[in-house]
N, C-alpha and C positions, 0 to 999 in steps of 0.2 A: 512457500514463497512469502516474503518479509512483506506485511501490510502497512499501509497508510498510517495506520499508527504508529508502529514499530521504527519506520523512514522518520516519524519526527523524533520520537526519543533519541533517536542516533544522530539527528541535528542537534538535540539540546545538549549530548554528550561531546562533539567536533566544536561545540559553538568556541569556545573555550579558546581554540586555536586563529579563530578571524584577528587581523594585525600582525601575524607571527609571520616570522623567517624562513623558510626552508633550509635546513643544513646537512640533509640526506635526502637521497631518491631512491626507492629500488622498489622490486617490482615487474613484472614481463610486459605490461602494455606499457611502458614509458616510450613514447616517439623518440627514435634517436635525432631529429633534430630540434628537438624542444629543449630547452634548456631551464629545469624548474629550479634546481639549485640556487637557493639567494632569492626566490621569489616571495612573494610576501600576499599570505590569502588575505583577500579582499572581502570575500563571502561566501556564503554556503546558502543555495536558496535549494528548494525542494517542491515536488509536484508530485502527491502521489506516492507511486514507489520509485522514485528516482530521485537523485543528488546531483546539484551541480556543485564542485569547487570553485568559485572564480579566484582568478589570479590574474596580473595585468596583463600577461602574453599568452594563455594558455584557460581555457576552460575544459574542465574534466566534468564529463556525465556518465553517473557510476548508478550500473539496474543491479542490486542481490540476484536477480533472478531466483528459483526455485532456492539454491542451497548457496546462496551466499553468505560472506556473514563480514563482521569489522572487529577491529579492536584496538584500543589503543596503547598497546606494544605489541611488539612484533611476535607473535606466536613461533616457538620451536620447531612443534610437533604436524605443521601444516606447510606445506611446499607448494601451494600453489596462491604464494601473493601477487595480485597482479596490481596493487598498486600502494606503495608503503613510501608516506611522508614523514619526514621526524623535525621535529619542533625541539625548539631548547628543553624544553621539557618534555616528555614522551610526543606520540605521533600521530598518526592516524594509519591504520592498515588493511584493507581490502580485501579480500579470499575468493575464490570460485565465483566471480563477479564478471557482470562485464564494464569493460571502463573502455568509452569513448572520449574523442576530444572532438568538441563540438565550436561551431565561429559564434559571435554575439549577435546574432541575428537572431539566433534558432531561440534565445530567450525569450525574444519579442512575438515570436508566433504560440506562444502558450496559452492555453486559452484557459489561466489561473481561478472561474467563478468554476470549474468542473474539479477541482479539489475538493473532496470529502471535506476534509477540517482545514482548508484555507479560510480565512477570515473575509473571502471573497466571493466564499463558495455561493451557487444563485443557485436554491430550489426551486425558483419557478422556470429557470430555463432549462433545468431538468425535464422539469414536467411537463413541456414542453415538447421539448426533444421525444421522451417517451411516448406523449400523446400522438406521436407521426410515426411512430412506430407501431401498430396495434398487432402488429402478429408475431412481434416477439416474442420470450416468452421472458419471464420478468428475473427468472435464474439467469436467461443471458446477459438482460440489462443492467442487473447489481454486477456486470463481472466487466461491463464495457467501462473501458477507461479513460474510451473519450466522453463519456456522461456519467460516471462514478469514480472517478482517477484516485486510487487510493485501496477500493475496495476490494476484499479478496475474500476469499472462500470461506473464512471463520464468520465476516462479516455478516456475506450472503445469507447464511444459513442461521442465522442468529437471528439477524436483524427480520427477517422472514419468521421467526417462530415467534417475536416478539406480538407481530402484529396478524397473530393466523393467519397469512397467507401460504397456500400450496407454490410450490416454486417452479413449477408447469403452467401456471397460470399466464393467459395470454395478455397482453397488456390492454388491449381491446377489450378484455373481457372483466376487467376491473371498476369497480363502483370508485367515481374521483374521490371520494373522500377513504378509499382504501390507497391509493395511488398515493396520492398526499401523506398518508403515513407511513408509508413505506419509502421515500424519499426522506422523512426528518427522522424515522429511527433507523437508517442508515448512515447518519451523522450524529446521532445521541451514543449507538452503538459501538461507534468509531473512538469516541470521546470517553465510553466506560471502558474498552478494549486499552487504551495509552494507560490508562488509571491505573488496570489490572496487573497489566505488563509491567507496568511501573515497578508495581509492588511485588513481583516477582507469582500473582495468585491469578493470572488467566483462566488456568483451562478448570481451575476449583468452581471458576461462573461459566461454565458452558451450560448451557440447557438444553440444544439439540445435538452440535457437533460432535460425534462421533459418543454419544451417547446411546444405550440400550433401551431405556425407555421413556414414556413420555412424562414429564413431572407433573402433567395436567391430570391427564385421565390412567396415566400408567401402561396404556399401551407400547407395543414394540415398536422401534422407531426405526422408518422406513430409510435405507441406505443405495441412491441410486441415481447413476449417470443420468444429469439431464441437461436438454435443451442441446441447439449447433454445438456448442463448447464441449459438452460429455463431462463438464464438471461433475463432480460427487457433491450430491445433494441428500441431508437426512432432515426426516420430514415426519410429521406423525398425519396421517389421513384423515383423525376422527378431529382433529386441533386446526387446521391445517385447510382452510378452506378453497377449492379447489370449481372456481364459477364457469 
C-alpha cells in the first residue's frame, strides 16, 4: 500500500495540472450525473494516503489502496482505470483505486495536525492521544491513521529499528522519553522515505524491512504478525528493546 510519502510525491507530480481544463473523462467511477468535462481543477489537497481533486462541482477522494497506482498518460496494458482526467497536455489516470466523490464539508472535519508530514503535523497531540492509550501495543499505533495518517508498514518497521524499540511493546510500558522518539523518527523517517523514493533508491536504505539480518549485531531478523492489525512486523530481539 502507497505511503504518506509516496501520496505527496504524486501531489508534487498532478500539481502541475491545478488551473487546467478538463477535456476528457474516462474512467468506471465517473458518476453519470456529474458532469467534469470543461471543469477546471481548483486544487489537490492530501491527508495521509489519500487525494482530494477539487473542482468547483465535484470533489474526488482517491485511496491507492493496497495495489493502486497513477500515471500520467493513460496506460495500454491496464484495464482497470477508474478514474482518467486529460488536460491540454497529458492527464492524470488512476488504476485499481478507489475513487469517491465526497461534499465540501467532509474537508472541514479533517483533523490535518494528525499528518505525518503535514506542516501542521502536532507531536504533542500524538503523544497524547497515545498516552490514553496504554495497552496498545505501539505496532498498532504507528499503523492508526487517525494518530499517524500517512504511516504505513515500511515506516513502522523502520522507524521502530531506528530507535530500538520492540514493536510488541505496550505503550504503557514505555519510558516518555522513548515515546517522544518514536513519534519524531516517525516523521524524520517519513521525510528520508519521499528523498529515497525520489531518487528511485528506497529499498537500497532498508535496515529491517524485509531484511535477513541485523546490521547491528548481525543476528537473524525476526519476521512476525503483530499486534489487533496482524501486520508483518521484522524486528531483531537482541536491538530491539522489548519493556
Amino acid at each position: 500500500m502507497p505511503e504518506g510519502p509516496t501520496i505527496v510525491l504524486m501531489k508534487e507530480d498532478l500539481q502541475k495540472f491545478v488551473g487546467e481544463k478538463v477535456i476528457e473523462v474516462s474512467g468506471n467511477e465517473i458518476p453519470e450525473d456529474y458532469k467534469i468535462k470543461g471543469e477546471i481543477l481548483r486544487d489537490i489537497k492530501i491527508f495521509g494516503k489519500q487525494t482530494y481533486l477539487i473542482f468547483d462541482t465535484i470533489i474526488f477522494k482517491i485511496h491507492l489502496m493496497m495495489f493502486g497506482s497513477y500515471s500520467l498518460y493513460k496506460r495500454k496494458d491496464i484495464d482497470t482505470l477508474k478514474l482518467g482526467l486529460t488536460f491540454k497536455h497529458d492527464g492524470m489516470y488512476f488504476y485499481t483505486c478507489v475513487v469517491k466523490v465526497i461534499d465540501e464539508s467532509y474537508l472541514t472535519k479533517i483533523d490535518w495536525e494528525t499528518d505525518i508530514m503535514s506542516d501542521q503535523w502536532n507531536p504533542g497531540k500524538a503523544e497524547k492521544t497515545l498516552k490514553a492509550t496504554p495497552k496498545m501495543m505501539i505496532c498498532d499505533a504507528l499503523m492508526n491513521q487517525e494518530i499517524f495518517s500517512g504511516v504505513g508498514n515500511i515506516i513502522k518497521n523502520e522507524a521502530l529499528f531506528r530507535v530500538g524499540i520492540h514493536p510488541e511493546n505496550l505503550i504503557g510500558n514505555l519510558p516518555p522519553k522513548k515515546l517522544k522518539e518514536i513519534i519524531a523518527e516517525a516523521r524524520n523517517y517519513s521525510f528520508d522515505f519521499k528523498k529515497w523514493k525520489k531518487a528511485n533508491v528506497l529499498k537500497k536504505h532498508f535496515q529491517i524491512y524485509h531484511q535477513k539480518r541485523c546490521l547491528i549485531c548481525g543476528e537473524e531478523i525476526i519476521k512476525k504478525d503483530t499486534g489487533k492489525s496482524k501486520r508483518t512486523s521484522f524486528f531483531c530481539k537482541k536491538d530491539q528493546k522489548l519493556y
